[in-house]
N, C-alpha and C positions, 0 to 999 in steps of 0.2 A: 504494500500500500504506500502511494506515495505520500509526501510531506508538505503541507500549504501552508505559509505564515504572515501574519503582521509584525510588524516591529518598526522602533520609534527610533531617530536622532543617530542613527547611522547610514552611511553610503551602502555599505554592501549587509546584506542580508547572513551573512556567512560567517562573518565576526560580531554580529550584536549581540549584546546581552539582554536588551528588554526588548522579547520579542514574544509573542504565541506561536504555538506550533498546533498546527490541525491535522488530524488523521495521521499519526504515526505510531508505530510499534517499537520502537528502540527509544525512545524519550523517557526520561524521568516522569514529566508529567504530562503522560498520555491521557488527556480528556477533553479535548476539542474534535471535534469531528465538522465538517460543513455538507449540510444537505441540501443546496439550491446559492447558485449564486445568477446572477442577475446586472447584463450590462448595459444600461443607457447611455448613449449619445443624443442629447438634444442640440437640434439646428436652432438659431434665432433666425426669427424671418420679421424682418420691418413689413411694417402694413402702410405702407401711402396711399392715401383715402383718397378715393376720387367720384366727388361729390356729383351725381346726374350721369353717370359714366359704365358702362358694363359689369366692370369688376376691377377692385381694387388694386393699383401694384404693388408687386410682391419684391422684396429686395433680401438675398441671401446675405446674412454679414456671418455668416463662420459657426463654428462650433461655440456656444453657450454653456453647455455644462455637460462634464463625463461624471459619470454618477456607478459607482459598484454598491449593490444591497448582496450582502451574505447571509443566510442563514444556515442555523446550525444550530448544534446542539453541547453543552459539557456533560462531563458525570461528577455529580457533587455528593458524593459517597458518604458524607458526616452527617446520620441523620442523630436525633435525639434518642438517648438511651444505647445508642449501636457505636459500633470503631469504622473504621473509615480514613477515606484519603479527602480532603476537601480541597477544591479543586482550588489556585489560586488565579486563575483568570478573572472572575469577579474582582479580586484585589486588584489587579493590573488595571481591570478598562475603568475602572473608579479612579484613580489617579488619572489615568490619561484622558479622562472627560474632562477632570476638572483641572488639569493642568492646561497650557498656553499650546494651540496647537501649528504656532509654527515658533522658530528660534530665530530671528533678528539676524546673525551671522552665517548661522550653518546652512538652516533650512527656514526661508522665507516666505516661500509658497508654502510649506508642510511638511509636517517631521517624520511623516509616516510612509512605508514600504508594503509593498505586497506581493508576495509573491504565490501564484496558484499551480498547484502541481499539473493541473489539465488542464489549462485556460491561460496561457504565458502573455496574450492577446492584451492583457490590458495590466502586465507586472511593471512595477517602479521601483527603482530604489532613487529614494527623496536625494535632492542636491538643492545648489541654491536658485535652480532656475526653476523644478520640478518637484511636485511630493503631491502627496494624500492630506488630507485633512479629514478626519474622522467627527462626521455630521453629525450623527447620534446613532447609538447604541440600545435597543431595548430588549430586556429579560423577559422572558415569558414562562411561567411555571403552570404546567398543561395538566387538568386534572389532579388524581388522587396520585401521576407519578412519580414515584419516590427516587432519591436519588440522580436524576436529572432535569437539567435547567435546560429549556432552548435561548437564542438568540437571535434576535435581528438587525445587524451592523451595517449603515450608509457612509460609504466613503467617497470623497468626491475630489476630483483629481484637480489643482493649480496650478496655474504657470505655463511656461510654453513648449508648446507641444508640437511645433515646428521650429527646423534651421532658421534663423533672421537671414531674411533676402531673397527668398522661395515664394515662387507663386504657385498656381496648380500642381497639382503631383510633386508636393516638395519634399522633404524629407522628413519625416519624422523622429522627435527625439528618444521618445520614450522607450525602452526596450519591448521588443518583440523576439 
């Protein structure tokens, strides 16, 4: 099974140390799993109004917002009265909600990386041109079940996402 992570305030993914790790068997703290991810590109399209006129013109200005929604699921093992492993992801994305989510020097668009074991299509690791910003986060605990928390995480990508000086078919920065 492969390995999919988030992690904050480093260039490569490979040397962080505040990261998650999803879907893996060799990790200490194997309890992220992701069941559904989800990629939006929205286009802006200016609307100029033409008053008595057919239909209005329409003007393409570029890409507006890349948007990633994850979900998924942890195993939160420590119930009351039992032993258990209790998962520390809930500690992690609590600090990182409520911390600053981009850094002034390092990472200005956003501190956040991502990397997807089967979807490399929309992977980052944050620099000072390009990152993630992690939107909001929400917990869901589903019924009577025990021992597992799902999740649903919006990440949405900053900064530029082309070479400067590129028109159509220009390059793109982001890793693919």
């Amino acid at each position: 099974m492969a390995t999919s992570y988030i992690w904050r305030d480093h260039v490569d993914r490979a040397t962080a140390t505040d990261k998650i790790e999803f879907e893996s068997s060799s990790v200490t703290d194997d309890q992220g799993h992701i069941h559904q991810s989800e990629f939006k590109i929205v286009t802006a399209i200016a609307d100029n109004e033409r008053p008595n006129a057919q239909l209005n013109e329409l003007q393409d200005t570029q890409v507006d917002t890349i948007t990633v929604t994850i979900t998924g699921s942890i195993h939160n093992w420590l119930l009351a009265g039992s032993s258990g492993t209790q998962s520390t992801i809930p500690a992690t994305i609590k600090k990182w909600m409520c911390d600053k989510k981009t850094k002034a020097t390092y990472f200005p668009k956003g501190r956040f990386g991502l990397e997807l074991a089967d979807f490399s299509t929309f992977d980052v690791d944050p620099s000072t041109t390009l990152g993630y910003m992690i939107q909001d986060w929400t917990w869901v605990r589903v019924g009577d079940t025990q021992g597992k928390t799902e999740f649903i995480a919006t990440l949405r990508l900053n900064g530029t996402i082309r070479s400067a000086g590129t028109d159509e078919d220009g390059t793109y920065t982001w890793i693919t």
